[in-house]
PyMOL Python script that loads the backbone (N, CA, C, O; Angstrom):
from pymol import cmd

cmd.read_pdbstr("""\
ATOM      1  N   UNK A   1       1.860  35.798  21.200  1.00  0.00           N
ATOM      2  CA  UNK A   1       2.388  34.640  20.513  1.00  0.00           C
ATOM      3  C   UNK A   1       2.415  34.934  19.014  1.00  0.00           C
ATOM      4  O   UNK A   1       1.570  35.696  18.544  1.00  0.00           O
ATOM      5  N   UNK A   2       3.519  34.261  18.094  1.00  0.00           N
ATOM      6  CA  UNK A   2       3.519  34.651  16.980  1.00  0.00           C
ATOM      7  C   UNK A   2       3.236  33.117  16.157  1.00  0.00           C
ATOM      8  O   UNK A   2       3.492  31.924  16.319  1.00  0.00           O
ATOM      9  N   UNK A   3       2.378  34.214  14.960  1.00  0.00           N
ATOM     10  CA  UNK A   3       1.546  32.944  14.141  1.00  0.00           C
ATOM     11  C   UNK A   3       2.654  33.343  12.567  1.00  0.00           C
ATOM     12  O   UNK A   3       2.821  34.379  11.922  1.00  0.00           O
ATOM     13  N   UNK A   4       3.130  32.147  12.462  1.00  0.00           N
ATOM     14  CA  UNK A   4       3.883  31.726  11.267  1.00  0.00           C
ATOM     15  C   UNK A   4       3.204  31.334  10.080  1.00  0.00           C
ATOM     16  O   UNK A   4       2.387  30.425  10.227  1.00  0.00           O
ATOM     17  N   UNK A   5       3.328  31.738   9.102  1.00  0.00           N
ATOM     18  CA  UNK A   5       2.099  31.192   7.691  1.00  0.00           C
ATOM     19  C   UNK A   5       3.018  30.864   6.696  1.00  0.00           C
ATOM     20  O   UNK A   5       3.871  31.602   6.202  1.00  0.00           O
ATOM     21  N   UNK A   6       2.873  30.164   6.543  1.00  0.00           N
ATOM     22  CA  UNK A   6       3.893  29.132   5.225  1.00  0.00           C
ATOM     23  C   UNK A   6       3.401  28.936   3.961  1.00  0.00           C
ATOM     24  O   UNK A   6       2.431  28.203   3.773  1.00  0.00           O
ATOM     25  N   UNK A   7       4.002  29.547   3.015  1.00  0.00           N
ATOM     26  CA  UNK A   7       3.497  29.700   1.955  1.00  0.00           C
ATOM     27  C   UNK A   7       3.855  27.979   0.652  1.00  0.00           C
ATOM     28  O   UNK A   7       4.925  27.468   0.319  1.00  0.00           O
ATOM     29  N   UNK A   8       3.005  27.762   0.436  1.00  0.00           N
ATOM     30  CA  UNK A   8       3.578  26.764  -0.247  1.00  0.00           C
ATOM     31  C   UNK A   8       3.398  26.872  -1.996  1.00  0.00           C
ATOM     32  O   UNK A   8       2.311  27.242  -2.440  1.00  0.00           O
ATOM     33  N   UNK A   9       4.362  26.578  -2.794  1.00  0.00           N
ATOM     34  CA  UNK A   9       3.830  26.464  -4.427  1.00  0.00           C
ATOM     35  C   UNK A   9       2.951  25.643  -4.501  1.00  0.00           C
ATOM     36  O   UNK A   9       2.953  24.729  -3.676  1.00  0.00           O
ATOM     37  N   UNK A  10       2.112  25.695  -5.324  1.00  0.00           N
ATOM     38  CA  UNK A  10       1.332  24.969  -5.990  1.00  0.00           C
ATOM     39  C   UNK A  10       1.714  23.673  -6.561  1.00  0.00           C
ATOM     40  O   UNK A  10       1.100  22.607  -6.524  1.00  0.00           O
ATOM     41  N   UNK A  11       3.085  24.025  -7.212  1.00  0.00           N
ATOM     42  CA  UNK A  11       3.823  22.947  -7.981  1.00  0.00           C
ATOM     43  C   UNK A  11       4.435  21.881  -6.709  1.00  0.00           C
ATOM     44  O   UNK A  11       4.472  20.694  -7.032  1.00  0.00           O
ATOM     45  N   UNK A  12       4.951  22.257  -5.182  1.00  0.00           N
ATOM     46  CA  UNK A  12       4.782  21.331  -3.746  1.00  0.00           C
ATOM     47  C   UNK A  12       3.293  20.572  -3.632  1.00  0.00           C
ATOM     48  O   UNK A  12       3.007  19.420  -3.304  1.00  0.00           O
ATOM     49  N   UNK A  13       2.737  21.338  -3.909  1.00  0.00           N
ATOM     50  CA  UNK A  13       1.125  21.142  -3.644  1.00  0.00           C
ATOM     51  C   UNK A  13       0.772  19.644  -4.413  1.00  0.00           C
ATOM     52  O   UNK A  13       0.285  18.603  -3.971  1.00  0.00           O
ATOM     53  N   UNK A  14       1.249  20.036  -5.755  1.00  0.00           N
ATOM     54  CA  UNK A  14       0.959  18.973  -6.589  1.00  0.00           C
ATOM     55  C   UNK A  14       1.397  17.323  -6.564  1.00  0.00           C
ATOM     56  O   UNK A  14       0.827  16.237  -6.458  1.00  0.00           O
ATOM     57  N   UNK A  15       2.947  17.909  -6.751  1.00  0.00           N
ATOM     58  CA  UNK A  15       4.003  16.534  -6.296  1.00  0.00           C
ATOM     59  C   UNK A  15       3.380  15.912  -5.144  1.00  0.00           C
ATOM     60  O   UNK A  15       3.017  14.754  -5.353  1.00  0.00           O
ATOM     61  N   UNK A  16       3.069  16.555  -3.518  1.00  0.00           N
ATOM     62  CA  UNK A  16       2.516  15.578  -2.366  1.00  0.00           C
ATOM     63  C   UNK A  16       1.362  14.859  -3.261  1.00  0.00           C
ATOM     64  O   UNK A  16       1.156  13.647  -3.310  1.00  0.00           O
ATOM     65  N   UNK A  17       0.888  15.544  -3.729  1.00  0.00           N
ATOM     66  CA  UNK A  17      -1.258  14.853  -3.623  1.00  0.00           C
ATOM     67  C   UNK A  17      -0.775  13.285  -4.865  1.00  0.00           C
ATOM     68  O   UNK A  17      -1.237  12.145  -4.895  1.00  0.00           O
ATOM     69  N   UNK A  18       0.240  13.912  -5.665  1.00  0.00           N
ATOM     70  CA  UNK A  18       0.841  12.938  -6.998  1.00  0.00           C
ATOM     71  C   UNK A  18       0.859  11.233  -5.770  1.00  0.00           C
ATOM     72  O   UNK A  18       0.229  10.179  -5.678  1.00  0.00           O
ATOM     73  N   UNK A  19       1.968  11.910  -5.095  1.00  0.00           N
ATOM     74  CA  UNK A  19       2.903  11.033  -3.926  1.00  0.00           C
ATOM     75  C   UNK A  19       2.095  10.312  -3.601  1.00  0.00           C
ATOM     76  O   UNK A  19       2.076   9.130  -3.944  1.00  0.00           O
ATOM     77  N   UNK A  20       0.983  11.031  -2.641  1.00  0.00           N
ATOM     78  CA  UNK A  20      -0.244   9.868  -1.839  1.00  0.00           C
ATOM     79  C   UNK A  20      -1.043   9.318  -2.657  1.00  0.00           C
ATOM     80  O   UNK A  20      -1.604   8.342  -2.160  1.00  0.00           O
ATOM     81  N   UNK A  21      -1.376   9.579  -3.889  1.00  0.00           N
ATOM     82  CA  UNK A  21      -2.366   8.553  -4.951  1.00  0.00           C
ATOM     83  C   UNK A  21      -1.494   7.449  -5.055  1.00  0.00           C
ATOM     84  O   UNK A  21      -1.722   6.263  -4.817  1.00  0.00           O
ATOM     85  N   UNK A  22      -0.042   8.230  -5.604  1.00  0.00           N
ATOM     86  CA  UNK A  22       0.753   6.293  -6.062  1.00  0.00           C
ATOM     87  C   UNK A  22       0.486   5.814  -4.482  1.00  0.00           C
ATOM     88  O   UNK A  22      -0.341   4.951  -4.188  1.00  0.00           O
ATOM     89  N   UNK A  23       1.035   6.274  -3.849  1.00  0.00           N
ATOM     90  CA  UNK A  23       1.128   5.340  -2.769  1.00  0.00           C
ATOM     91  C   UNK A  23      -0.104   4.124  -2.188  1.00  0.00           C
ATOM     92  O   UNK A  23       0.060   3.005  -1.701  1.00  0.00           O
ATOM     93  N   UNK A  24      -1.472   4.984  -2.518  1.00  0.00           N
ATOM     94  CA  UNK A  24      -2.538   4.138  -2.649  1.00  0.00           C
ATOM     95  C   UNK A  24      -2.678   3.262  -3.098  1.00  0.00           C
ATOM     96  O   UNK A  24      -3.055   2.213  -2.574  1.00  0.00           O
ATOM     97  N   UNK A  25      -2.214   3.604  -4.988  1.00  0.00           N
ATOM     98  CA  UNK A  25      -2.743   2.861  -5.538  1.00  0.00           C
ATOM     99  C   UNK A  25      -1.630   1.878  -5.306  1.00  0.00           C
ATOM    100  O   UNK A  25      -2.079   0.781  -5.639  1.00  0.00           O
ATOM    101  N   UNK A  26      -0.337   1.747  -4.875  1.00  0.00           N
ATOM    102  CA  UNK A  26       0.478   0.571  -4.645  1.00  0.00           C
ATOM    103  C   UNK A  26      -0.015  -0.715  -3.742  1.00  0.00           C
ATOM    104  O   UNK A  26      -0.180  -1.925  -3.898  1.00  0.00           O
ATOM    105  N   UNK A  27      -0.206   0.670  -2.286  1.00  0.00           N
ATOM    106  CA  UNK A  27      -1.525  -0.128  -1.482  1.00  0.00           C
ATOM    107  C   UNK A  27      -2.215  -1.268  -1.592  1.00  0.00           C
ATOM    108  O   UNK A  27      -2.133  -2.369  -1.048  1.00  0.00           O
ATOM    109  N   UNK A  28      -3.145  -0.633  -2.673  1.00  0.00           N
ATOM    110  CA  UNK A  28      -4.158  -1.743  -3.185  1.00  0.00           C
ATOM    111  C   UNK A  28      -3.811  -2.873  -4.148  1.00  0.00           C
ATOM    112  O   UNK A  28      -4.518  -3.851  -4.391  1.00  0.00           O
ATOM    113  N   UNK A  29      -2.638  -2.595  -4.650  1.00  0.00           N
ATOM    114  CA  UNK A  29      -2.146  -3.633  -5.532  1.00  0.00           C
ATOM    115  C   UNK A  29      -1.291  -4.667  -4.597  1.00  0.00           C
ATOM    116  O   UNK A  29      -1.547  -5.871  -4.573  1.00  0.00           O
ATOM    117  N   UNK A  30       0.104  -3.861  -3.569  1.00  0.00           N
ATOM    118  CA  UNK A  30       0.323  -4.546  -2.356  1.00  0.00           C
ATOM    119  C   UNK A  30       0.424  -4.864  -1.443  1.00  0.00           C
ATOM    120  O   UNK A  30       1.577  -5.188  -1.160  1.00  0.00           O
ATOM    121  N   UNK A  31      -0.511  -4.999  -0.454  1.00  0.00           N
ATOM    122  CA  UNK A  31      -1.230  -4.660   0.590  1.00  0.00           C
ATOM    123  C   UNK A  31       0.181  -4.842   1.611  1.00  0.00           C
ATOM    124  O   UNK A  31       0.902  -5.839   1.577  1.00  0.00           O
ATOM    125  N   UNK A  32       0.391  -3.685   2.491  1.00  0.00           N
ATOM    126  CA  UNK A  32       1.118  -4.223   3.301  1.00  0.00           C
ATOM    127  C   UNK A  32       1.354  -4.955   4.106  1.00  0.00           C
ATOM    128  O   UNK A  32       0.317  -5.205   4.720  1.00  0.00           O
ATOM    129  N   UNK A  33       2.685  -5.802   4.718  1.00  0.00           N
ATOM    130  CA  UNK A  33       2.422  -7.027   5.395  1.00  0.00           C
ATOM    131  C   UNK A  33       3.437  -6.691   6.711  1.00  0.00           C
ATOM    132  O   UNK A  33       4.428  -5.980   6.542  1.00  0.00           O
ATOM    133  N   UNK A  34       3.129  -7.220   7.937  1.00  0.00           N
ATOM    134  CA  UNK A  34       3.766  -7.238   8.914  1.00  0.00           C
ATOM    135  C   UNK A  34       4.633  -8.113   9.383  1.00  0.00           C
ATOM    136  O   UNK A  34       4.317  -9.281   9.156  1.00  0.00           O
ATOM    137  N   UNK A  35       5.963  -7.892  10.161  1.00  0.00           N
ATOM    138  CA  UNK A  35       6.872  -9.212  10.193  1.00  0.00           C
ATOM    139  C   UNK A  35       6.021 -10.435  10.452  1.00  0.00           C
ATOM    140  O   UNK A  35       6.414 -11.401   9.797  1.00  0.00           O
ATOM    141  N   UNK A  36       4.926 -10.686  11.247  1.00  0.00           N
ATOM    142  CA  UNK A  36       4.498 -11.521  11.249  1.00  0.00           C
ATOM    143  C   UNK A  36       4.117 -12.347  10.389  1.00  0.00           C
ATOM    144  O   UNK A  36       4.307 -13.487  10.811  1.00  0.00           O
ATOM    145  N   UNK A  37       3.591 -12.328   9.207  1.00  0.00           N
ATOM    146  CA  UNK A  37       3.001 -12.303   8.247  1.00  0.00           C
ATOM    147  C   UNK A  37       1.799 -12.465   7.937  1.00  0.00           C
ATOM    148  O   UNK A  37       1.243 -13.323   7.252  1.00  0.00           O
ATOM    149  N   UNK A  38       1.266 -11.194   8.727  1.00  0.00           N
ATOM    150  CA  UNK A  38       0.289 -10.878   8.373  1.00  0.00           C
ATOM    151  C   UNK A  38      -0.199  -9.693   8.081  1.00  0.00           C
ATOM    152  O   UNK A  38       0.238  -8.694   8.653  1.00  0.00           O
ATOM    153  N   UNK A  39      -1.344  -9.606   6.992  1.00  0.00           N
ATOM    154  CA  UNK A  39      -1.596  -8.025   6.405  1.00  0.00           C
ATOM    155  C   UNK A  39      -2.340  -7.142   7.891  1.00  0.00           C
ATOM    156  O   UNK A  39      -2.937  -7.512   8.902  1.00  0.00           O
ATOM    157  N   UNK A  40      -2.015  -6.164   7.468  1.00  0.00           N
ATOM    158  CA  UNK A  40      -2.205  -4.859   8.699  1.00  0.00           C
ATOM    159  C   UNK A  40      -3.643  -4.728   8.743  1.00  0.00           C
ATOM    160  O   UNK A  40      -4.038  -3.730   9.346  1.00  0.00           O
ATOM    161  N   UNK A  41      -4.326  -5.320   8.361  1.00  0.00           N
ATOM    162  CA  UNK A  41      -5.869  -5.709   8.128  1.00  0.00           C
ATOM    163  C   UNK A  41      -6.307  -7.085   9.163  1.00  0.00           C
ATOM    164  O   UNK A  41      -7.430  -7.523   9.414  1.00  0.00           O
ATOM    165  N   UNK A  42      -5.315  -7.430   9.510  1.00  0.00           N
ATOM    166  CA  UNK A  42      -5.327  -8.703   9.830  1.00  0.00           C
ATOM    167  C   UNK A  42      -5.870  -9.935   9.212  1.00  0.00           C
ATOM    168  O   UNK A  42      -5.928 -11.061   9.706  1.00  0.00           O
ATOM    169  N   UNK A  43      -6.273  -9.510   7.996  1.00  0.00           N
ATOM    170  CA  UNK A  43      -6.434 -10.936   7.360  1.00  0.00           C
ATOM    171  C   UNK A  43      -5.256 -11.746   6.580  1.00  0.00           C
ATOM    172  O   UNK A  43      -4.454 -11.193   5.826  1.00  0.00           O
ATOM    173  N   UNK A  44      -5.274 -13.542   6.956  1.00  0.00           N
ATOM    174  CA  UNK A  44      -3.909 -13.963   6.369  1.00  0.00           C
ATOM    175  C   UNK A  44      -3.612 -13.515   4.966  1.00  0.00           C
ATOM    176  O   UNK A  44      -4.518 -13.101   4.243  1.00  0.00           O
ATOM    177  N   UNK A  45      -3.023 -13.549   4.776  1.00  0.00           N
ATOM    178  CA  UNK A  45      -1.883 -13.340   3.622  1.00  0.00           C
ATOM    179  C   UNK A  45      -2.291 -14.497   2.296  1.00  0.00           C
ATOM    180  O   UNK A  45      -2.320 -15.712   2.487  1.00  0.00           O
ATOM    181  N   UNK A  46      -2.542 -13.940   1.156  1.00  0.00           N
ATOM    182  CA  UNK A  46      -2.539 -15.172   0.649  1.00  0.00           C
ATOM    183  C   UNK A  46      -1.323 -16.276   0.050  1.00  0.00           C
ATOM    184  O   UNK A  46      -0.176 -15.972  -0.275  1.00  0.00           O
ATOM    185  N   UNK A  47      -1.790 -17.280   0.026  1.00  0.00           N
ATOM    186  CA  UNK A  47      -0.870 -18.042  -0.520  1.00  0.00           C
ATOM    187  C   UNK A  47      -0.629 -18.805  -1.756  1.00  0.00           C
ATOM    188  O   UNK A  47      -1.645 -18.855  -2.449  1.00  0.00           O
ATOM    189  N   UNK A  48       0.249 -19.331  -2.188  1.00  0.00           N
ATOM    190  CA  UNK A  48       0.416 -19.833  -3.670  1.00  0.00           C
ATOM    191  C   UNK A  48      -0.207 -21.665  -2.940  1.00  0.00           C
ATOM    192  O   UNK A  48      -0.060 -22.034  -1.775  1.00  0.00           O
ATOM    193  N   UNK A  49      -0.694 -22.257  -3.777  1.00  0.00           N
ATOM    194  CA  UNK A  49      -0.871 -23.919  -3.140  1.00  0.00           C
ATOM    195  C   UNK A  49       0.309 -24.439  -3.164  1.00  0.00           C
ATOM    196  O   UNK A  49       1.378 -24.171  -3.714  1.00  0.00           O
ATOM    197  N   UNK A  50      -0.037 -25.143  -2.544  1.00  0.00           N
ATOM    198  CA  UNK A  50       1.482 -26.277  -2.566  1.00  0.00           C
ATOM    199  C   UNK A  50       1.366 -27.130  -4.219  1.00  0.00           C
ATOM    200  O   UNK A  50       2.253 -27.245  -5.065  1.00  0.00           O
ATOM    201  N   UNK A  51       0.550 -27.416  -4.237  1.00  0.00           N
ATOM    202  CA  UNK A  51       0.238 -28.214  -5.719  1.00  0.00           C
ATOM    203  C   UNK A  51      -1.071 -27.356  -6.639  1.00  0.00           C
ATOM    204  O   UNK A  51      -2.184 -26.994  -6.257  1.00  0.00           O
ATOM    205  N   UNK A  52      -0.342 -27.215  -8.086  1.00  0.00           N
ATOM    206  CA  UNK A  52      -1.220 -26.637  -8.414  1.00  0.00           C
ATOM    207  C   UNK A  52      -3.119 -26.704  -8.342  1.00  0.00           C
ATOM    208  O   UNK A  52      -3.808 -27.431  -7.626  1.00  0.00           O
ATOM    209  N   UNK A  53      -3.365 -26.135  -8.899  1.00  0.00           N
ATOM    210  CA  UNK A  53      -5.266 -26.348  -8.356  1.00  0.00           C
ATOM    211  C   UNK A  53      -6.090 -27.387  -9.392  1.00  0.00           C
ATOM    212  O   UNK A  53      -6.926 -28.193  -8.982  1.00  0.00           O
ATOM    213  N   UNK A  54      -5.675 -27.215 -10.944  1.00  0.00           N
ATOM    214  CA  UNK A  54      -5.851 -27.879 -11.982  1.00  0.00           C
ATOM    215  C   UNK A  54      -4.877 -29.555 -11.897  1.00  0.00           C
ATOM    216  O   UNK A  54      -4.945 -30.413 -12.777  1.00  0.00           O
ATOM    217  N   UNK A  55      -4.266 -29.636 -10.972  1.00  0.00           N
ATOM    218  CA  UNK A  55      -3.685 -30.728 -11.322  1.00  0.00           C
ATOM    219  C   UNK A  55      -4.211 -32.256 -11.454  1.00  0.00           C
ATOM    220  O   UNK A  55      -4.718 -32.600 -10.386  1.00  0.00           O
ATOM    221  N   UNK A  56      -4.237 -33.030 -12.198  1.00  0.00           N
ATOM    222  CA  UNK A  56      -5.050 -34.483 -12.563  1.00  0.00           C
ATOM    223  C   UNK A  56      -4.429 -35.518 -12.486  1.00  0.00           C
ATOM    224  O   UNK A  56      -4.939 -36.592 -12.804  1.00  0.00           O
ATOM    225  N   UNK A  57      -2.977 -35.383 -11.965  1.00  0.00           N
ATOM    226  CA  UNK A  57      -2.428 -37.112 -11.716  1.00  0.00           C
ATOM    227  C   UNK A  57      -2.662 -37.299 -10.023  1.00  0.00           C
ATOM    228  O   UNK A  57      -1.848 -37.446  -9.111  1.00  0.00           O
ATOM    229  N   UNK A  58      -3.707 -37.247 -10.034  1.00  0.00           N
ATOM    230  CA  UNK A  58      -4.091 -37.842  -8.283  1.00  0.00           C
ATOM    231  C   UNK A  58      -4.140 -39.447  -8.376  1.00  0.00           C
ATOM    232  O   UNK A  58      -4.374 -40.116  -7.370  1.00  0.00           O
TER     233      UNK A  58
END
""", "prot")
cmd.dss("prot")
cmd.show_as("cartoon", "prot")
cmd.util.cbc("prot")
cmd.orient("prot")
């Protein structure tokens, strides 16, 4: 059987590892969400209130 060895640049090397940090750090900023709507974590999603939180004409 023949063993194939793939040489890669350094400068390939770099760009991927670049790629998967942003992608993290997007991640964590926007967590992905499923058609359902819910995060792939399964916890709900947050939401904006219907009325703000500070509001005082009750």
């Amino acid at each position: 059987m023949e063993n194939v060895v793939r040489f890669v640049p350094k400068s390939e090397l770099e760009r991927e590892r670049l790629i998967r940090e942003a992608r993290a750090i997007y991640d964590s900023i926007f967590p992905p969400v499923t058609v359902a709507g819910r995060q792939v974590d399964d916890r709900p999603e947050r939401r904006t209130p219907a009325r703000p939180v500070a509001d005082t004409d009750s």
